[in-house]
N, CA and C atoms as a LAMMPS dump frame, in Angstrom:
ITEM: TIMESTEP
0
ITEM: NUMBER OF ATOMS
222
ITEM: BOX BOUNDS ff ff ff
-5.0000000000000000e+02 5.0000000000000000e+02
-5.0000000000000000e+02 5.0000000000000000e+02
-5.0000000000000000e+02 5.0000000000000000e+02
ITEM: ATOMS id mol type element x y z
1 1 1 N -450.194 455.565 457.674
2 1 2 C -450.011 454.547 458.669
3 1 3 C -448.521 454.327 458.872
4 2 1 N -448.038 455.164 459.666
5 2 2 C -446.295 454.636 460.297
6 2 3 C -446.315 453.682 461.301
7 3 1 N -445.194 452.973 460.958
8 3 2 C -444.835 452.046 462.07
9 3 3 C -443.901 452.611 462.979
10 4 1 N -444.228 452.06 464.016
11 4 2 C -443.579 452.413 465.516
12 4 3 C -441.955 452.248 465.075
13 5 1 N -440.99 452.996 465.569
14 5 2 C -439.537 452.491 465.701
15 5 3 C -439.259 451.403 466.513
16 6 1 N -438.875 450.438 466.314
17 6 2 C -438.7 449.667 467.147
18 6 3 C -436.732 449.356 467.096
19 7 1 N -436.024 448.503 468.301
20 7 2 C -434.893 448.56 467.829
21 7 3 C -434.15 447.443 466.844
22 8 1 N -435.617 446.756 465.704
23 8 2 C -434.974 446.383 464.615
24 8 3 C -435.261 446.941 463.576
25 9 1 N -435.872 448.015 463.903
26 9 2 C -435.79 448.929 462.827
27 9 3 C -435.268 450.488 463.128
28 10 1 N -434.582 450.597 464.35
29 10 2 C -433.641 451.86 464.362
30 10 3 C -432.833 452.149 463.535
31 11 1 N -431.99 453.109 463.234
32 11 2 C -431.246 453.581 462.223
33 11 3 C -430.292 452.973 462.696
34 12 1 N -429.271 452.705 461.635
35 12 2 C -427.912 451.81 461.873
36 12 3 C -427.148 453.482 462.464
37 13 1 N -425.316 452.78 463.126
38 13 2 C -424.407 454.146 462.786
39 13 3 C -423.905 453.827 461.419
40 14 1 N -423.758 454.761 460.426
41 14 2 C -422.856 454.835 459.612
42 14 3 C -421.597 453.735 459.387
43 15 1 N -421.053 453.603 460.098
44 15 2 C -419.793 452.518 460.103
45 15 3 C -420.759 451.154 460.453
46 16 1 N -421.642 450.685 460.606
47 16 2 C -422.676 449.341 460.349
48 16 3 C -423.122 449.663 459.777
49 17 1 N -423.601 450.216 459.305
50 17 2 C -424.106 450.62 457.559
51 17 3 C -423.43 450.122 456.513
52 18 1 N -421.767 450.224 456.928
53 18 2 C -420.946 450.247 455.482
54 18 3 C -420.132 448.717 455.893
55 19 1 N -420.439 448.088 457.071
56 19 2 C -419.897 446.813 457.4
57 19 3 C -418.609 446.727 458.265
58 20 1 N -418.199 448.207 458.233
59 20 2 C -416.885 448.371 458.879
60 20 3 C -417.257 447.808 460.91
61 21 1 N -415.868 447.652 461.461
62 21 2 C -416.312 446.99 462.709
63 21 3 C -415.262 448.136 463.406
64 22 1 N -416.007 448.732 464.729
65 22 2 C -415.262 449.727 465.319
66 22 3 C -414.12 449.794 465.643
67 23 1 N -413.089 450.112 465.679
68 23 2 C -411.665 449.779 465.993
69 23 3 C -411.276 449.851 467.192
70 24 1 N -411.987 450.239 468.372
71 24 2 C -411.778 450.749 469.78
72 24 3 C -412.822 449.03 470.254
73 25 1 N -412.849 448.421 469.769
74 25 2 C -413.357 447.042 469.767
75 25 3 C -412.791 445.934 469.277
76 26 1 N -411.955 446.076 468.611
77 26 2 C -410.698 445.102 468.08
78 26 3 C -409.379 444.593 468.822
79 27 1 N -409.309 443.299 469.323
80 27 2 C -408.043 443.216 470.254
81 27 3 C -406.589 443.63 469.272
82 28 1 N -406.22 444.425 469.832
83 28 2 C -405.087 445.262 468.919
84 28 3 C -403.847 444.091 469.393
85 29 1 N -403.764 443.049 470.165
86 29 2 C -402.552 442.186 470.328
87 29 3 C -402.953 441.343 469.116
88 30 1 N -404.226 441.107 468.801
89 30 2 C -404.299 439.792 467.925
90 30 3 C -403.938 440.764 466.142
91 31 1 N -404.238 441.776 465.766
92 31 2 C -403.968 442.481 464.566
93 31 3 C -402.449 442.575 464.146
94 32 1 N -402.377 441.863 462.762
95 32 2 C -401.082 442.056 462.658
96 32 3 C -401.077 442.985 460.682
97 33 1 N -400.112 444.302 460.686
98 33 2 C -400.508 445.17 460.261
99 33 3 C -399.009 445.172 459.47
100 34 1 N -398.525 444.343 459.716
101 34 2 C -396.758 444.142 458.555
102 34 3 C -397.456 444.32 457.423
103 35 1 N -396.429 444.881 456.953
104 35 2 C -396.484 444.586 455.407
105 35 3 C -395.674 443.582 454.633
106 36 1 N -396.208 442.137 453.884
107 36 2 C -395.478 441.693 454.011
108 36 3 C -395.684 440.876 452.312
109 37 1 N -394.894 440.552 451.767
110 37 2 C -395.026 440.767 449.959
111 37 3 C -394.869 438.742 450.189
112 38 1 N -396.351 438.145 449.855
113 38 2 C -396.483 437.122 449.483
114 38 3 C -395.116 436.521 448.626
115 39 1 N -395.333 436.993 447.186
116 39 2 C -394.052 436.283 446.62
117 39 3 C -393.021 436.676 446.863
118 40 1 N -392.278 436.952 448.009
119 40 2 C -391.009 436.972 448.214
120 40 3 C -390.454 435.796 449.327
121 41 1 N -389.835 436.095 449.936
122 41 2 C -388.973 434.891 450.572
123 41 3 C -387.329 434.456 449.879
124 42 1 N -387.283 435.116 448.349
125 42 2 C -385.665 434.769 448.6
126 42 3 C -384.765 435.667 448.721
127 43 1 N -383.834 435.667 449.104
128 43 2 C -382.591 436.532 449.212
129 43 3 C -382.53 437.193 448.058
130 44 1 N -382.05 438.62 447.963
131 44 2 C -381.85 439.132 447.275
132 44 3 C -380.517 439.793 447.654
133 45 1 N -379.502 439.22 446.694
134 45 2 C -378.263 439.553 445.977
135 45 3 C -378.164 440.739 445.349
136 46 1 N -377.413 441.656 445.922
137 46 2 C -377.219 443.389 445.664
138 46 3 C -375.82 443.397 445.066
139 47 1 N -375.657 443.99 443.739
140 47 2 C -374.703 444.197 442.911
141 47 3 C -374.095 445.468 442.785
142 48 1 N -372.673 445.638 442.671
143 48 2 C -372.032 446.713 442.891
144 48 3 C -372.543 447.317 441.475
145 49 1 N -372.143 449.034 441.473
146 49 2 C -372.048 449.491 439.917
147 49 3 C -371.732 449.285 439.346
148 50 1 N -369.754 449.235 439.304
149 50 2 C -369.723 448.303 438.365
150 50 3 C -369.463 447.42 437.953
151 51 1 N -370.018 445.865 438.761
152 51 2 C -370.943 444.686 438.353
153 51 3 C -371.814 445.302 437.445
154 52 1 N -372.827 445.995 437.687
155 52 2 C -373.889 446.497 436.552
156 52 3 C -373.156 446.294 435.541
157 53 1 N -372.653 447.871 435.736
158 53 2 C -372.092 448.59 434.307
159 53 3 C -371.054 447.716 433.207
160 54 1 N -370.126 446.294 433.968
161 54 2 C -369.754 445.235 433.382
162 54 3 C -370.683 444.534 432.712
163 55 1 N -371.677 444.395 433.482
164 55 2 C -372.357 443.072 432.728
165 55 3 C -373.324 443.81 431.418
166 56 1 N -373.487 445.384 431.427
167 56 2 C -374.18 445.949 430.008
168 56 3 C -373.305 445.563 429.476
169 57 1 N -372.059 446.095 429.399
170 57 2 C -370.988 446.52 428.442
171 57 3 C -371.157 444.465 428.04
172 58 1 N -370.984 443.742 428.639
173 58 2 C -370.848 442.26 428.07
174 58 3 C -372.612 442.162 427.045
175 59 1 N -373.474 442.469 427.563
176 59 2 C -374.626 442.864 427.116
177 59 3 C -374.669 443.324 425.603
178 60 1 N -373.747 444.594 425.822
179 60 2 C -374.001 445.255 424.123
180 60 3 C -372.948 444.959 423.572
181 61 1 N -371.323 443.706 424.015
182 61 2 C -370.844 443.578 422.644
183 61 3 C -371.727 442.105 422.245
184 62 1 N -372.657 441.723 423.071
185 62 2 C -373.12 440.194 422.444
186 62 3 C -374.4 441.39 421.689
187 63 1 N -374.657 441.867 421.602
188 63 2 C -375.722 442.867 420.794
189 63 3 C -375.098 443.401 419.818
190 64 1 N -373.758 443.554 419.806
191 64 2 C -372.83 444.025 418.433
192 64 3 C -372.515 442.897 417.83
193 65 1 N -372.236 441.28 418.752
194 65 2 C -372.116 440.819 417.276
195 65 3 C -373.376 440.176 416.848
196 66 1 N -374.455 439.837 417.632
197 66 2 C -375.43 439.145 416.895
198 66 3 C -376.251 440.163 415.669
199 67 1 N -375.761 441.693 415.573
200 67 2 C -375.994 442.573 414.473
201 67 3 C -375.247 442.38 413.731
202 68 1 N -374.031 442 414.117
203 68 2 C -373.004 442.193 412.985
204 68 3 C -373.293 440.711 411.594
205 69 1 N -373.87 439.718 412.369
206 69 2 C -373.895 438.326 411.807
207 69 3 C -375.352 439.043 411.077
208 70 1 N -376.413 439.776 411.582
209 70 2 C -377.58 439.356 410.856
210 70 3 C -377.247 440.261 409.443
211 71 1 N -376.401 441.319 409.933
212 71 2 C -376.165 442.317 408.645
213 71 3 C -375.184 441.547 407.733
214 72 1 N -374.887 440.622 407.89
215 72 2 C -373.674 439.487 406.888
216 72 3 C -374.826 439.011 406.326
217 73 1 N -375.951 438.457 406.653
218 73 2 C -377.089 437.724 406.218
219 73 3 C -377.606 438.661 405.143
220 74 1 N -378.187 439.659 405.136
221 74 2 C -378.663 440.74 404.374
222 74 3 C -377.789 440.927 403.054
C-alpha cells in the first residue's frame, strides 16, 4: 500500500535538506561578510627592533640578577 506523492511529501533539494538558504535569494546589500575580531578595538602600538631587542636585553639582565640573588640563597 503506497501513498500517493503529494507536495508535502515530495523530496526536499539537497540544500533544504541540510537547512542551507539559496544564495541567489539573499539580498546581497543587506550581507555583511567583514571580517571583524570581536575583542579588538584598541590601537595597537608597533615597536621598532630595536625597541624589542632593548627591552630583552633589560629582560635578561633583571633575569641575571634575580639568579644571581637566588644562587646567594643556596
Amino acid at each position: 500500500m503506497s501513498r500517493p506523492t503529494t507536495e508535502a511529501h515530495a523530496p526536499k533539494k539537497e540544500a533544504e535538506r541540510r537547512g542551507e538558504e539559496d544564495p541567489d535569494g539573499l539580498e546581497q546589500d543587506r550581507v555583511d561578510e567583514a571580517v571583524k575580531n570581536p575583542n579588538g578595538g584598541e590601537a595597537v602600538t608597533h615597536r621598532t627592533q630595536q625597541e624589542i631587542m632593548d627591552e630583552i636585553a633589560a629582560v635578561d639582565a633583571e633575569s641575571a640578577a634575580v639568579l644571581k640573588t637566588i644562587r646567594g640563597l643556596l
